[in-house]
N, C-alpha and C positions, 0 to 999 in steps of 0.2 A: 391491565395487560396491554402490550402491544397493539395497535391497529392495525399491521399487516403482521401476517405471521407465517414465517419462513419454516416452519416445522410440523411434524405431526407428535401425536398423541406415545408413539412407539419411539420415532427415535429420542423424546424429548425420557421416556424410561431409559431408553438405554445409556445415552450420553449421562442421565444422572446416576448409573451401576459405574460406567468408567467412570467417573469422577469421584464418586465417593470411594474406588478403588483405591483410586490415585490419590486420597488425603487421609486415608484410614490412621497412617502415622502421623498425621500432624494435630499441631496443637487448632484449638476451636476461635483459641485469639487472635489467631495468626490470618495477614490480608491474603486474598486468594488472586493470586495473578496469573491470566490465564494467558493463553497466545494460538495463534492459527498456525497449522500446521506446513508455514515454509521460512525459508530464511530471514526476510526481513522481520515477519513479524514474533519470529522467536529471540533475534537480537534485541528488539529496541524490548521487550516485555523482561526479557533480562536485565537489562538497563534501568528500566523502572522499579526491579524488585531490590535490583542494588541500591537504587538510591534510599529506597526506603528501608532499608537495613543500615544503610549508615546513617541515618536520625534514628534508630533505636528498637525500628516498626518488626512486629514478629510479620514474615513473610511464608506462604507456601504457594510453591511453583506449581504451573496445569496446567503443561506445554500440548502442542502439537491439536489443538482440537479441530474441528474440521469448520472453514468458514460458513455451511450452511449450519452449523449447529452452534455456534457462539452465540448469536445473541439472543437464541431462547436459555444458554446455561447463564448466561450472567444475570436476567430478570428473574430467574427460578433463586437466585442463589449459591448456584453452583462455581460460579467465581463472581470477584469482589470489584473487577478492572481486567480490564485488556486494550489492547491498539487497535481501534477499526480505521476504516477511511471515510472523508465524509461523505468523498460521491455515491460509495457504497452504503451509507446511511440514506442516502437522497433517494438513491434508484434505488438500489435493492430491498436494503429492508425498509420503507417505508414508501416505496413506488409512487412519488414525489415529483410532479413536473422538474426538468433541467434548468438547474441555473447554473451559471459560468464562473459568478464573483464569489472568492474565497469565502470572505467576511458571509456574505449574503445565504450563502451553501451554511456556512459554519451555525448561526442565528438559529436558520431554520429547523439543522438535522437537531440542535437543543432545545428548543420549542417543543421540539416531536417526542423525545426520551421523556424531556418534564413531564409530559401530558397526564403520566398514572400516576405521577409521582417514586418512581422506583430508582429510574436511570437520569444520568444527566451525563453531560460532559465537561472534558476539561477543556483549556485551552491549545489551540490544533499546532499545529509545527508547519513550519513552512517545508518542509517536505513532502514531496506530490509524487508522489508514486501513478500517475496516470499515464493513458496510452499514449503512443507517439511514433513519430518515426525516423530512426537512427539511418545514419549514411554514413560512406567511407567517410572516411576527413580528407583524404586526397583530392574525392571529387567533389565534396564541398567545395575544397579549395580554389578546384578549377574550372568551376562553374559560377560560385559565388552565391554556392546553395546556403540560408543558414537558418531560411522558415520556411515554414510548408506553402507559402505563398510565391517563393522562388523557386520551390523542388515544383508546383504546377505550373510553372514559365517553364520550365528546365525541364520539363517532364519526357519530352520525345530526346533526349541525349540519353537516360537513367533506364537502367536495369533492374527492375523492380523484385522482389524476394519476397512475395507471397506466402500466408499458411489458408488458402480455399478460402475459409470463410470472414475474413478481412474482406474480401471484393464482395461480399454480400450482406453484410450485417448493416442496420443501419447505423451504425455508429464506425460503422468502420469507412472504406472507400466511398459506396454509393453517398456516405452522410459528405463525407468531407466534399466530394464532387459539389454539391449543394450549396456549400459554403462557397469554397476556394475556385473552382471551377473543375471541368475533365481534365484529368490526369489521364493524356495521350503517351503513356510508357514505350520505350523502345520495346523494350518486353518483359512481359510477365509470367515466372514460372513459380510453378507452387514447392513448399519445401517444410518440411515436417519443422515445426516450431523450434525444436530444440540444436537444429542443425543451423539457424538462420547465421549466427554469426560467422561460424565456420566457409558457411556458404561464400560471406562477404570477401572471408578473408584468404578465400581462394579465387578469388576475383571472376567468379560467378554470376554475382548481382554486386549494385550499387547503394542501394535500400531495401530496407526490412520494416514491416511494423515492427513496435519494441514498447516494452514499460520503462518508465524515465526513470529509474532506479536500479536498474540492470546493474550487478556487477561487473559486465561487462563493456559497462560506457565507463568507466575508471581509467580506461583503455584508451584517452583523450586524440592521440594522433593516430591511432588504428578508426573510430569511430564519434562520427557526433550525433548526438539529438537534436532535429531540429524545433526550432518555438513554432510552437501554435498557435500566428500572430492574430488569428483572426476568433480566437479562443471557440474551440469547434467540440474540446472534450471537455466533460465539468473538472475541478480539481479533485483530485483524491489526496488532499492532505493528511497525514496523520492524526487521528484525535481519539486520546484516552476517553473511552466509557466505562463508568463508576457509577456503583451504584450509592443512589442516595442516604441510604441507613451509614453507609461506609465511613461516607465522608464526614456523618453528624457524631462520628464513634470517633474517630480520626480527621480531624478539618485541617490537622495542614498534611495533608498529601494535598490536597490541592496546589498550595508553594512549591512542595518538593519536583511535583510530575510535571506545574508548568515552569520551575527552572529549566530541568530536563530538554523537555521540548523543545524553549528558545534557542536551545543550540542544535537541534537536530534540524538540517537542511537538506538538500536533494543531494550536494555533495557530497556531504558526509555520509547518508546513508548507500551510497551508490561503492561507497568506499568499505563500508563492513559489509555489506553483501559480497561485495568483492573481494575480502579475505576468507568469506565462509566458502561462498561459491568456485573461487575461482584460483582460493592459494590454499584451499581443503582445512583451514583453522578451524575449531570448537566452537563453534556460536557464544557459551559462557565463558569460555576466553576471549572471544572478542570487545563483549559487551564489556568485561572485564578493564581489559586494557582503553576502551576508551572513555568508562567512566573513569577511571584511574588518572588519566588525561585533563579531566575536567579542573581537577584537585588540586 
């Protein structure tokens, strides 16, 4: 079993009454591919279940589950595969000193899955869904903002677009201070999360925290992300977790998931979140048409 464990005793019953709800019609051969309950991670697990239906694979879907309860249902069995991230393998489920390097991050969090022998992973995607912080493009432009090492030179011209506890988490402002140095903001006002872009785009503020996969950085001359030149957040690449009995029933999903992957990068995923998110599309139409793309 797991070395850290994100769950208890109750919800790991309950999550296994929904799940066995949810496959009661499916066949017992068929791969169980699950996915967390928001947009990215229900596209690309649709992605993966397509691709293994076009080599042959019987597949059944086990969308939407909640991310503190995925990676107790896939060591139970209750799904076969899903998309974590690695940092979220690093820190959270296995409460991992920070490292920075992809490769280094990648090693360690399969190191940690092998250890019972249950779980392993596949190979990660250069896609990095980690924290960051987006700015107009305008005032990129006119400041010659484009890392977070020029937004702290630039800091007293910028309008900062806070959600509270960004200024106080270590990982957030006080951490980067540490790093990069104080960030002397003209000003900073707080603004409910989901309003952040809107905020921008009223020219309210200049920067917002942001995850680098936003739908709404697709948005290239409305908004940039800037690089995290002095790499301050770990990555959060994409990386399929499989369970080991899976892969010795089926060994090449392994080929299949890490074709896949090779082509899933920051912008491409920034670009299907941004038809589900932000042009209201079908998540399995999305995944649809851009495996179809692949072809």
């Amino acid at each position: 079993m797991m070395k850290k464990r994100i769950m208890t005793g109750f919800f790991t019953a309950v999550i296994g009454l929904v799940l066995v709800g949810c496959s009661s019609t499916s066949s017992s051969e068929a791969i169980k591919i699950g996915s967390k309950d928001f947009t990215e991670s229900l596209v690309v697990s649709e992605i993966y279940a397509l691709a293994l239906e076009d080599q042959d694979l019987e597949v059944e879907r086990i969308p939407n589950i909640a991310s503190s309860v995925i990676p107790q249902s896939i060591e139970n069995g209750e799904v076969d595969l899903y998309p974590e991230y690695t940092g979220t393998s690093l820190l959270t489920i296995f409460e991992l000193p920070l490292q920075t390097d992809p490769d280094a991050v990648a090693e360690t969090i399969r190191e940690s899955y092998e250890e019972d022998g249950i779980l392993t992973t596949l190979d990660y995607a250069e896609a990095n869904d980690s924290a960051g912080i987006a700015i107009k493009t305008s005032v990129s432009e006119e400041y010659g903002i484009k890392t977070i090492s020029d937004l702290q030179e630039n800091a007293d011209q910028i309008r900062f677009a806070s959600q509270g506890e960004f200024d106080q988490r270590e990982d957030g402002l006080p951490g980067l201070a540490q790093v990069y140095g104080e960030f002397d903001f003209l000003s900073t006002t707080v603004y409910d999360n989901s309003l952040k872009y809107q905020v921008l785009n009223s020219d309210e503020a200049d920067a917002t925290p942001a995850y680098t996969t936003e739908g709404q950085l697709s948005n290239t001359e409305e908004f940039t992300i800037l690089e995290d030149d002095k790499n301050f957040w770990p990555p959060y690449n994409l990386v399929p977790v499989v369970r080991q009995d899976i892969l010795e029933t089926y060994p090449e999903i392994e080929t299949i998931i890490n074709g896949i992957n090779e082509n899933l990068d920051t912008e491409t995923v920034i670009e299907l979140n941004a038809k589900v998110d932000i042009d209201g599309e079908d998540y399995q139409q999305v995944a649809q048409d851009y495996f179809d793309s692949l072809n």
